[in-house]
C-alpha positions as CSV (number, residue, x, y, z in Angstrom):
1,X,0.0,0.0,0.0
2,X,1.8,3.2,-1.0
3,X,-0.1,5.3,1.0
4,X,0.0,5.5,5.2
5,X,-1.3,8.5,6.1
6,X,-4.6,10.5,4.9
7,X,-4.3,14.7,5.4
8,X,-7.8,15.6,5.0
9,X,-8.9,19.6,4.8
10,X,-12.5,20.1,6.7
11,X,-14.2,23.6,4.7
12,X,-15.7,22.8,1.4
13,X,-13.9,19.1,1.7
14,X,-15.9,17.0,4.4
15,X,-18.1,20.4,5.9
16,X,-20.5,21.7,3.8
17,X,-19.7,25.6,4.8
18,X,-21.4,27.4,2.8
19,X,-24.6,25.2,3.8
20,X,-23.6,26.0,7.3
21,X,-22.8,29.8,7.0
22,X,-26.2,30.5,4.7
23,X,-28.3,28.7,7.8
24,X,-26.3,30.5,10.2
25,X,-27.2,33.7,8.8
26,X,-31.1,33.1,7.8
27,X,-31.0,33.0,12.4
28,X,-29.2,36.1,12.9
29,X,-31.0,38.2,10.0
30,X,-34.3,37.3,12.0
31,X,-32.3,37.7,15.3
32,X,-30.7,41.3,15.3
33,X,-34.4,42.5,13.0
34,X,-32.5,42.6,9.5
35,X,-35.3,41.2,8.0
36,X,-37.6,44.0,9.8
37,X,-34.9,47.0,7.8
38,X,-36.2,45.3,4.5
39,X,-32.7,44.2,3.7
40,X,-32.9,41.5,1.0
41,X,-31.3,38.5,2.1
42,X,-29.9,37.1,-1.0
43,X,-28.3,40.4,-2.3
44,X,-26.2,40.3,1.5
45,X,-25.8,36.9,1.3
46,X,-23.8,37.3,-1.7
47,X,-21.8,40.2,-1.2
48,X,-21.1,38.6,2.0
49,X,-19.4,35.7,0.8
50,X,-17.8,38.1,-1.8
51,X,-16.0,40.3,0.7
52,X,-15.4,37.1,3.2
53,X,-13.3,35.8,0.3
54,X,-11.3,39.0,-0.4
55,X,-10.9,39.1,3.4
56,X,-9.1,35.3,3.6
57,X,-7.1,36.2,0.5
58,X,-5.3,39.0,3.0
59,X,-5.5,37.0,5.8
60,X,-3.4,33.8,4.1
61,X,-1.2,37.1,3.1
62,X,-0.7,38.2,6.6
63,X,-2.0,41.5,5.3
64,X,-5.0,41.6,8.4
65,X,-5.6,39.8,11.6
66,X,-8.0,37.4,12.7
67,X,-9.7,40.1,14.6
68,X,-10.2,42.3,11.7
69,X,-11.1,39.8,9.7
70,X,-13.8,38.6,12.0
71,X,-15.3,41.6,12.3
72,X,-14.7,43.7,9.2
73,X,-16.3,40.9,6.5
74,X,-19.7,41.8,8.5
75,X,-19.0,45.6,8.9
76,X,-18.5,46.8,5.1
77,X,-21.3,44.5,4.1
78,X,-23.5,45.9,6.3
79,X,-22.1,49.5,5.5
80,X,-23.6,48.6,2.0
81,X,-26.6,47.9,2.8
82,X,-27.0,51.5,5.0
83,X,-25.9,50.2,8.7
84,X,-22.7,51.7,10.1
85,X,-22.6,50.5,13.1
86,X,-19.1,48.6,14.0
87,X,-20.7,47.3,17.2
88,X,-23.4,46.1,15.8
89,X,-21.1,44.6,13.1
90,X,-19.3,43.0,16.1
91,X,-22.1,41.3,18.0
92,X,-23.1,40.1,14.9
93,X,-19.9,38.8,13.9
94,X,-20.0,37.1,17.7
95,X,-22.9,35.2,17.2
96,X,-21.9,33.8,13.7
97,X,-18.8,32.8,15.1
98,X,-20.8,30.6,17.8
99,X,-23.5,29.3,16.2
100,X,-22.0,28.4,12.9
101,X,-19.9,25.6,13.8
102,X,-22.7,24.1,16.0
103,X,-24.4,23.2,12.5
104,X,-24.2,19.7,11.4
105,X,-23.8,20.2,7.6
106,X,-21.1,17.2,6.3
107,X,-21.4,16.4,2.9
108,X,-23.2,13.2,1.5
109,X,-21.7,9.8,2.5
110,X,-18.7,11.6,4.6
111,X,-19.0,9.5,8.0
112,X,-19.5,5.9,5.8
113,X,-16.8,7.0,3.8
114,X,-14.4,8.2,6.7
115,X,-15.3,4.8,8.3
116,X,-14.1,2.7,5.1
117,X,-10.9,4.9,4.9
118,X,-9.9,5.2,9.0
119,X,-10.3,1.1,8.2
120,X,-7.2,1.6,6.1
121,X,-5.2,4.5,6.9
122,X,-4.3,7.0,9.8
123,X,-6.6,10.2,9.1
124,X,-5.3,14.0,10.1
125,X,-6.9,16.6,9.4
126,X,-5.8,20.2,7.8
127,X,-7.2,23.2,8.2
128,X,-7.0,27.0,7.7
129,X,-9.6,27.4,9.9
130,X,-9.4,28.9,13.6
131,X,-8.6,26.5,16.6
132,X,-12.0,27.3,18.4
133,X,-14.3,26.9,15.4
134,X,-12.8,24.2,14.2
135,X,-12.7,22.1,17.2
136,X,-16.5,23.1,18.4
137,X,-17.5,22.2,14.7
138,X,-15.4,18.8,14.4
139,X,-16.7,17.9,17.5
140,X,-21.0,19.3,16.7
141,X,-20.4,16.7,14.0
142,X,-19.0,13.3,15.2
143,X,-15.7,13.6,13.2
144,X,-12.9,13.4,16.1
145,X,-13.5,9.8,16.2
146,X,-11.6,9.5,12.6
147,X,-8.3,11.5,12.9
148,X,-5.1,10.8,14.6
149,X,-4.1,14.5,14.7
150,X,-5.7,17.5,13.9
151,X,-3.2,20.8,12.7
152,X,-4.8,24.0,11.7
153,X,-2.8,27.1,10.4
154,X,-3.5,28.9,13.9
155,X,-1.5,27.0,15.5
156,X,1.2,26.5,13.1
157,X,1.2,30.6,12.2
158,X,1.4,29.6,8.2
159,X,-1.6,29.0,5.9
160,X,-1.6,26.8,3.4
161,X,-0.5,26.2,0.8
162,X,3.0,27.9,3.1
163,X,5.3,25.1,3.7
164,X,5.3,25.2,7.4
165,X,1.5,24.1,7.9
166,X,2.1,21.0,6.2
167,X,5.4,20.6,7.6
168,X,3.6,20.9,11.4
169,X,1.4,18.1,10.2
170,X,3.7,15.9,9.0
171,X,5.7,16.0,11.9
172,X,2.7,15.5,14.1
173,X,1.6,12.8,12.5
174,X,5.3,11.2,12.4
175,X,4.7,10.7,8.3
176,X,6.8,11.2,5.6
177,X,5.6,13.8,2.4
178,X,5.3,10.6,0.0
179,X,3.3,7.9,1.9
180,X,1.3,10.9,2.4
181,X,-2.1,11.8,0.4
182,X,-3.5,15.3,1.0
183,X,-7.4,15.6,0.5
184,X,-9.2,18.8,-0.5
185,X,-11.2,20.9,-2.7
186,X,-8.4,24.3,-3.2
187,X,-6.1,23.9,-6.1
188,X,-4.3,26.7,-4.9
189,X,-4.3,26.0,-1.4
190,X,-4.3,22.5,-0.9
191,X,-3.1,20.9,-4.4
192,X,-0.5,23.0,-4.9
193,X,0.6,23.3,-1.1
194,X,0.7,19.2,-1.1
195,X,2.2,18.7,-4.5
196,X,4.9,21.5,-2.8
197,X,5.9,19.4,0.1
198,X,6.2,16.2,-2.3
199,X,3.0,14.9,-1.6
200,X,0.5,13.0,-3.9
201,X,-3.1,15.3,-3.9
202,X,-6.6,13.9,-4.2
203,X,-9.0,17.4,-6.0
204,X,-12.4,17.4,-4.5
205,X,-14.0,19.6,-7.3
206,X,-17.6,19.1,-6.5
207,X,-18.7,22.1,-8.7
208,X,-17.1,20.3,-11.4
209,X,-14.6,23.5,-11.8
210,X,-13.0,23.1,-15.3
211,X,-8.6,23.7,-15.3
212,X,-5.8,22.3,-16.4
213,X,-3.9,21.5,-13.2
214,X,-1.8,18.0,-13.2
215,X,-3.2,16.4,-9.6
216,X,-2.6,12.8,-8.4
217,X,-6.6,12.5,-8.5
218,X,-9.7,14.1,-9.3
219,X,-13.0,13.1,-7.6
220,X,-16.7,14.8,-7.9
221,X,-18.1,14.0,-4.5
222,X,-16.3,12.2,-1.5
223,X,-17.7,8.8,-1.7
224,X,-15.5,8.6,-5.2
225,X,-12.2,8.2,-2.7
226,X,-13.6,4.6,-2.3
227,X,-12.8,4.1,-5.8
228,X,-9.4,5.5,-5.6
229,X,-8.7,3.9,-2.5
């Protein structure tokens, strides 16, 4: 068996986040009386997720903090929409941050399939995500049970794809780069991060994303790792 040890990401890979966020927020628009200022959901929603993005992209950078970032995504979408209010923007940002991870939104077949593979293979997972959310959410959905070690770019004070992350998780998980498969739906993050460190990379393009990267594997929803593995 060439492979001994499975680095899985969690967002968009086994944890449906953008399920989980869009839930999350359909609560607190009812919650702090959004809905009652006529703001249209979908057209927040959206610009939302557009600035949340932007907001990662300078986070990975090191260009803002986790602080800012928290609280800022919700503040200039908010501005948008006539609110300026950055304490308002900040209990709001409190209240995603603790009920969102709570939700129990894994993609289809994920807890048969991580069965099947911790069968086979030690399982770790790798994150960009923060310590606390991660940890409330992996635990809201039954999936510490699976992984040997868990290494999240909080704690290693690199995002992927930077070197260091994976470098933390290899040495916690006493592997080596090519018994190693790395497991995720980011080209740029986790692909190219993985195929970095000499590691063999599984894409999870569930959108069916078309590009011309060279990856170990391609799969269209996570029940296809059976069939690679």
């Amino acid at each position: 068996m060439k492979y001994k040890h499975l680095f899985i990401d969690l967002d968009r890979t086994l944890y449906d986040f953008d399920k989980s966020t869009h839930d999350t927020f359909v609560e607190l628009f009812e919650k702090f009386g959004l809905n009652d200022r006529k703001i249209p959901f979908d057209r927040f929603f959206e610009l939302y997720k557009k600035n949340n993005v932007e907001l990662w992209a300078q986070y990975r950078e090191g260009k803002v903090t986790k602080k800012f970032l928290n609280v800022h995504r919700f503040d200039i979408t908010l501005n948008a929409f006539g609110i300026h209010d950055r304490a308002f923007a900040g209990r709001f940002a409190s209240d995603y941050l603790l009920n969102s991870p709570l939700k129990k939104a894994l993609f289809p077949n994920v807890p048969e399939v991580l069965k099947y593979l911790w069968e086979k293979y030690t399982l770790h997972i790798i994150t960009n995500g923060f310590d606390e959310v991660q940890k409330v959410k992996m635990e809201a959905n039954d999936l510490n049970m699976y992984f040997t070690t868990i290494t999240t770019s909080e704690e290693a004070q690199a995002k992927k794809p930077n070197k260091i992350i994976f470098e933390l998780a290899l040495k916690k998980a006493n592997a080596k780069a090519e018994e190693s498969l790395m497991v995720g739906d980011d080209i740029d993050v986790d692909v190219l991060g993985a195929r970095n460190m000499g590691m063999d990379q599984v894409y999870c393009n569930y959108d069916k994303i078309a590009h011309n990267s060279d990856i170990t594997f391609e799969i269209f929803q996570f029940s296809d790792l059976e069939k690679i593995l």
